[in-house]
SERO-4910 file (N, C-alpha, C, O; in steps of 0.05 Angstrom, whole numbers):
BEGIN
 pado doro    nc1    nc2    nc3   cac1   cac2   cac3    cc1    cc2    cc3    oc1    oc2    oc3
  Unk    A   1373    203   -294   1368    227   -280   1339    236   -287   1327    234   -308
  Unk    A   1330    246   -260   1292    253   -272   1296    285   -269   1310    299   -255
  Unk    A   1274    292   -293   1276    315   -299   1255    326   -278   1233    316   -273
  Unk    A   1268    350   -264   1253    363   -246   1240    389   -255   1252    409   -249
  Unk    A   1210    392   -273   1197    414   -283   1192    440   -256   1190    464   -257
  Unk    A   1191    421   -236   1195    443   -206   1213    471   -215   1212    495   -223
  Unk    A   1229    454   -208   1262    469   -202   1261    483   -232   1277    502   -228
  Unk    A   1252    486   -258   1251    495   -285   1238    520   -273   1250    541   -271
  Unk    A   1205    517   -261   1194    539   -264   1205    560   -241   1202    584   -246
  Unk    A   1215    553   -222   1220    563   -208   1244    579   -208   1242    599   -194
  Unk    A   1264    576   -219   1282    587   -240   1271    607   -257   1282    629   -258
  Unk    A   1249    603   -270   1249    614   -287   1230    644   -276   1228    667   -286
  Unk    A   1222    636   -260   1203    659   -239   1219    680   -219   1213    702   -210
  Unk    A   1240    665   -214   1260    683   -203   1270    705   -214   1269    729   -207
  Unk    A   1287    688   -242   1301    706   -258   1277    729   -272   1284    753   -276
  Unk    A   1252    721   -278   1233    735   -286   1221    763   -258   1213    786   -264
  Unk    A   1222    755   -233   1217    780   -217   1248    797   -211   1247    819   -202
  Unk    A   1268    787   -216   1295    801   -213   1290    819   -244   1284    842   -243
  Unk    A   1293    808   -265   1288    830   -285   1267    853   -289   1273    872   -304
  Unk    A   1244    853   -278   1219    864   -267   1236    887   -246   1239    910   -254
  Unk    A   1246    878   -218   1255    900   -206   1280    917   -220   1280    941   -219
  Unk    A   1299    905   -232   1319    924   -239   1298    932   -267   1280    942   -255
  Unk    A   1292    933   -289   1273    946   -305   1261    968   -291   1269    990   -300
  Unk    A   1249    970   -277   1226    978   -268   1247   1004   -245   1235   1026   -241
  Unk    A   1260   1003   -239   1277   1017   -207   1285   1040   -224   1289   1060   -209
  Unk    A   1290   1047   -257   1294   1075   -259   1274   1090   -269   1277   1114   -274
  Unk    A   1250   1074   -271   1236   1081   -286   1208   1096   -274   1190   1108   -284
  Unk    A   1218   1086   -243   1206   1098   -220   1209   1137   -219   1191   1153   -224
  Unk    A   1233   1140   -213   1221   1167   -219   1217   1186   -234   1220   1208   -225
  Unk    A   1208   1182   -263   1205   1188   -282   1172   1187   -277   1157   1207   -276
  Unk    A   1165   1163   -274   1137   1164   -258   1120   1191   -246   1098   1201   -251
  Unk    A   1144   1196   -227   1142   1213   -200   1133   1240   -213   1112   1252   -206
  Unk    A   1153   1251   -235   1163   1269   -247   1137   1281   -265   1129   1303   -267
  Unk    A   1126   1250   -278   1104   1258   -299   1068   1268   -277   1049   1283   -283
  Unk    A   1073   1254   -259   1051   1257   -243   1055   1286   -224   1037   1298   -212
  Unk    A   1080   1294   -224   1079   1316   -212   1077   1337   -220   1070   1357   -208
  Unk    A   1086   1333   -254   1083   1352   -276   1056   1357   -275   1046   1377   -263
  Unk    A   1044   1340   -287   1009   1346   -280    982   1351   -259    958   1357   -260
  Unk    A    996   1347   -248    989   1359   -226    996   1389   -217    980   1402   -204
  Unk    A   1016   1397   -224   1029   1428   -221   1000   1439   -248    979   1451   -245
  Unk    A   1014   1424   -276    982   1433   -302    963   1442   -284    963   1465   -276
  Unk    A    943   1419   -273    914   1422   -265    912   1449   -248    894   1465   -251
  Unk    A    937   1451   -226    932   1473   -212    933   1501   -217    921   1519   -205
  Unk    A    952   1504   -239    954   1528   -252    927   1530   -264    915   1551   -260
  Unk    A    915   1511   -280    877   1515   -299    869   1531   -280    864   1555   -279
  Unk    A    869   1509   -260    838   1512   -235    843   1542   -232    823   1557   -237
  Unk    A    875   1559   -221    870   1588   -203    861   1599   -228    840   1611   -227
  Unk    A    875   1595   -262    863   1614   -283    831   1615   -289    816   1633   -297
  Unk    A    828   1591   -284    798   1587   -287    775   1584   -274    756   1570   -279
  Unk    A    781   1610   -243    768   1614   -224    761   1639   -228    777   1655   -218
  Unk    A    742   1650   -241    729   1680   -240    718   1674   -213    714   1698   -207
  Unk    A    713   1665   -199    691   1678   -169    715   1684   -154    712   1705   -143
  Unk    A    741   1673   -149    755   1681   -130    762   1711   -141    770   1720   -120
  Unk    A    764   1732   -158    766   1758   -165    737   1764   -156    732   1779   -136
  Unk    A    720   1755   -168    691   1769   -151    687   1776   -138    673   1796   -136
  Unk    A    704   1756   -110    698   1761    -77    713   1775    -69    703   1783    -48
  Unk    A    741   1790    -72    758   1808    -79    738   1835    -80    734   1851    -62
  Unk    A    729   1836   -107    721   1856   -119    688   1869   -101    679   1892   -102
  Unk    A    674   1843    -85    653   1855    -78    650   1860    -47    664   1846    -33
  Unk    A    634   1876    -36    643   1890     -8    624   1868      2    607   1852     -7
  Unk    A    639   1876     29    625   1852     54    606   1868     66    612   1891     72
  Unk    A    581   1857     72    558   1867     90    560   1846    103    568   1825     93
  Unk    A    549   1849    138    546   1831    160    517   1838    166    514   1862    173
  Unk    A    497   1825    164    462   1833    158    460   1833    191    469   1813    203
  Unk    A    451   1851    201    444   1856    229    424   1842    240    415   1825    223
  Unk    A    412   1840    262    388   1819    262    362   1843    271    347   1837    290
  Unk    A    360   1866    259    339   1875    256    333   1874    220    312   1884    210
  Unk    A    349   1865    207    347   1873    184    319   1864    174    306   1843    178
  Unk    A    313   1892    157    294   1884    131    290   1870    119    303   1878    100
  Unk    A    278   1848    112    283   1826     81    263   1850     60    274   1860     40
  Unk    A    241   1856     67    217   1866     55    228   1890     37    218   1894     14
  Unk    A    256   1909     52    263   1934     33    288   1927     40    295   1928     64
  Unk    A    303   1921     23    329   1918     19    343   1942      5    336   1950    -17
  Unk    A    364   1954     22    381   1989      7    381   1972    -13    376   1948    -16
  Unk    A    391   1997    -32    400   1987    -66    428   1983    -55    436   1960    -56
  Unk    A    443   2000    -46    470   1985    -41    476   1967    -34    500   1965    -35
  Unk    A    463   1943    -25    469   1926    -20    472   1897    -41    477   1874    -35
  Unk    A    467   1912    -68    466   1889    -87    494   1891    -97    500   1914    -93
  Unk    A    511   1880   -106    535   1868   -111    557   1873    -95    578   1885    -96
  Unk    A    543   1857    -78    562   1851    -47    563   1823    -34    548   1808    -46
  Unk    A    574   1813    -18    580   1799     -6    564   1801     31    573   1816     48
  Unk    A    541   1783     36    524   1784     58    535   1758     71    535   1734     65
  Unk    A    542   1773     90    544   1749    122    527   1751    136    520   1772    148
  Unk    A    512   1718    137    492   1716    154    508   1701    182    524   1683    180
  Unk    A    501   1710    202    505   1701    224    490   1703    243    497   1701    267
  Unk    A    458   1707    234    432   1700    251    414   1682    240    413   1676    216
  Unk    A    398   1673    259    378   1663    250    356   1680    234    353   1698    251
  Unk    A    342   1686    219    320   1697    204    301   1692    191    303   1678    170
  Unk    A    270   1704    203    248   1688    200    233   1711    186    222   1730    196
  Unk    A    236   1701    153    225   1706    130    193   1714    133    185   1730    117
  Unk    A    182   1707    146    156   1708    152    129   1701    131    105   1706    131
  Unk    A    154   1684    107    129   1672     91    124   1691     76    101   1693     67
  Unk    A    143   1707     70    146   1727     41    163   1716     24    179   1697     25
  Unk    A    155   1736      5    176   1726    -25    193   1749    -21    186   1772    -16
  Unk    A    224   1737    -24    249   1769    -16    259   1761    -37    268   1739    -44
  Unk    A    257   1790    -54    273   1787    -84    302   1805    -68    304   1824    -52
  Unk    A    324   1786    -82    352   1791    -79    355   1811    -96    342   1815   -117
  Unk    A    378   1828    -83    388   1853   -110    408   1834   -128    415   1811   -122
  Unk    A    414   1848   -150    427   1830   -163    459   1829   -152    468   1845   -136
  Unk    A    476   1806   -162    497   1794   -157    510   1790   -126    533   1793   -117
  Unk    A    486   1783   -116    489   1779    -79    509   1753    -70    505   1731    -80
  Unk    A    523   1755    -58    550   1723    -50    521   1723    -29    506   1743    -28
  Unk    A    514   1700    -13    494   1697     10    520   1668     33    524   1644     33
  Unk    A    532   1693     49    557   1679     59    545   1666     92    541   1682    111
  Unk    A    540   1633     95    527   1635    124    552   1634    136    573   1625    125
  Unk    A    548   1646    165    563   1631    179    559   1626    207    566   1638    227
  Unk    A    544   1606    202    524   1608    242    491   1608    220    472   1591    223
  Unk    A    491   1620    209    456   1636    199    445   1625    182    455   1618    161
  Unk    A    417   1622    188    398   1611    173    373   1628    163    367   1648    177
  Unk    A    358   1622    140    348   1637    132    322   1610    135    327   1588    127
  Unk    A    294   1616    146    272   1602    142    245   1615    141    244   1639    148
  Unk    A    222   1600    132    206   1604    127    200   1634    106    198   1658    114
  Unk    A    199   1627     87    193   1644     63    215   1632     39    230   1613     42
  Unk    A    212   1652     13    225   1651    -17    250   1668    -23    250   1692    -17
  Unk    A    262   1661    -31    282   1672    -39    287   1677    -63    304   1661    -71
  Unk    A    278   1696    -82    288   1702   -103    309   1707   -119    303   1726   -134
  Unk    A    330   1700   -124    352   1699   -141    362   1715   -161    351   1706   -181
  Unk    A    381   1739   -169    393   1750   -190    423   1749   -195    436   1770   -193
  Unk    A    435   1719   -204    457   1723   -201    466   1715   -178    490   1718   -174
  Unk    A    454   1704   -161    460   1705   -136    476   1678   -132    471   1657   -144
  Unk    A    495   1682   -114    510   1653    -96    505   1646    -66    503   1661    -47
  Unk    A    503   1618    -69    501   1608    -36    534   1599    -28    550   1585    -42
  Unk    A    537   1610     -5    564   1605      9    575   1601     27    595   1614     33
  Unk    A    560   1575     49    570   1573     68    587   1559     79    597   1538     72
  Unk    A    591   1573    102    619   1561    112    624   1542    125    647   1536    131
  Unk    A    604   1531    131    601   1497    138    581   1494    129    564   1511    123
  Unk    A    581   1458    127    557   1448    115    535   1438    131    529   1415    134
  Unk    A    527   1455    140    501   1458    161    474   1465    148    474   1485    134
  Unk    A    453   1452    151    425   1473    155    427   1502    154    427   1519    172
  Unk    A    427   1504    129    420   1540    125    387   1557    122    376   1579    128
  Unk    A    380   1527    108    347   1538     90    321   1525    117    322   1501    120
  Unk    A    307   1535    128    280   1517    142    262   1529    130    253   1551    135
  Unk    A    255   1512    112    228   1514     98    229   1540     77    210   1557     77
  Unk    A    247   1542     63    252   1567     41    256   1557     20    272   1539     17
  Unk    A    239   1567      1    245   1553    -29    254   1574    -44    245   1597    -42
  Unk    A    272   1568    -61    290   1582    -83    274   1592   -103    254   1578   -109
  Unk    A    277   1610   -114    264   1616   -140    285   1637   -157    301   1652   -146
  Unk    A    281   1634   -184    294   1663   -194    330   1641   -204    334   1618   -212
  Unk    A    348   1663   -200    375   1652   -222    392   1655   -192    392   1673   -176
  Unk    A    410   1623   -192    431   1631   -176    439   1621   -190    427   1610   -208
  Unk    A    473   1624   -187    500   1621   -194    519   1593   -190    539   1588   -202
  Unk    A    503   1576   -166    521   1556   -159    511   1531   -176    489   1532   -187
  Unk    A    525   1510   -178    534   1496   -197    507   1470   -181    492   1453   -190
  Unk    A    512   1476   -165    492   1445   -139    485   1461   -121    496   1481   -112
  Unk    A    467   1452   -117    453   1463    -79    450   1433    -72    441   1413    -84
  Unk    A    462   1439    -44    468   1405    -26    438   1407     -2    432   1423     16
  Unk    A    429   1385    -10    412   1364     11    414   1375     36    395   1384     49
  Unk    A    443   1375     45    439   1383     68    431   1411     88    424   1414    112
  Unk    A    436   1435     57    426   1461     66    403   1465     77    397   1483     93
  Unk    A    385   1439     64    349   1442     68    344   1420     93    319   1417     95
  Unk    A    356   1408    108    350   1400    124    359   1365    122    358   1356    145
  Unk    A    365   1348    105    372   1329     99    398   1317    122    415   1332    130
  Unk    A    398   1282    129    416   1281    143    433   1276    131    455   1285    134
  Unk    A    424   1255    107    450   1248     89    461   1228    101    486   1229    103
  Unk    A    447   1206    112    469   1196    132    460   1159    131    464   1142    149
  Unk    A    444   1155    101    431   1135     99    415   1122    107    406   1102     95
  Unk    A    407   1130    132    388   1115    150    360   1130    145    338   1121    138
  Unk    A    366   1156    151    335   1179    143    327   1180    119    344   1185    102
  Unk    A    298   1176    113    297   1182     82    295   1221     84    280   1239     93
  Unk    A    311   1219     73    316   1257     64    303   1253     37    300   1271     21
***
């Protein structure tokens, strides 16, 4: 009789993926359980460890008209929340922000001139061209300013 090493491994690969699925079949949702646990964790951090979502709560909404001033800004208008929804042409001044301004676009761009910073946040609501030709100065609040606010395509082909 000739010994057939075939038929050995093959045997032995069988019985080896049959023990693999029954092992493995309760242990599945225990899996499920630990990944869902943590995931519930992270989400509870993130709402505790969101001070801006109480901010925007806490600070009043202005909608900036399109006669507005940049040059004299009310005092009331500093720790508020500004919706831009025009276009606005800075005229190549420096506009110091009152302090703790949200700067919310939506549609609106702000170009040509500076923007001075106290505290201040950028927040718009799509990721569109907000800035033509405005440079930042002074303290904002956000973590990144994206490429694409300033005119960038982002799209690998253009050098931005």
């Amino acid at each position: 009789m000739k010994n057939h090493p075939n038929l050995f491994y093959y045997s032995a690969s069988l019985l080896f993926v049959l023990f693999l699925n029954s092992s493995c079949t309760n242990d599945s949702d225990l899996l499920v359980d630990y990944v869902n646990d943590n995931n519930q964790e992270e989400t509870d951090i993130t709402e505790e460890e969101n001070p801006n979502e109480t901010n925007k709560e806490d600070q009043s909404s202005k909608t900036i008209p399109s006669d507005f001033d940049w040059s004299n800004i009310p005092v009331e208008f500093g720790d508020s929340m500004w919706l831009i929804k025009e276009e606005f042409d800075l005229g190549g001044t420096k506009v110091s922000l009152p302090d703790n301004v949200t700067l919310n676009f939506d549609g609106g761009v702000l170009k040509n001139g500076s923007l001075e910073g106290n505290g201040t946040t950028i927040e718009p609501t799509n990721a569109f061209h907000i800035f033509n030709s405005v440079e930042l100065t002074g303290n904002f609040s956000n973590e990144y300013l994206k490429p694409i606010w300033f005119g960038a395509f982002m799209d690998g082909i253009s050098d931005d």
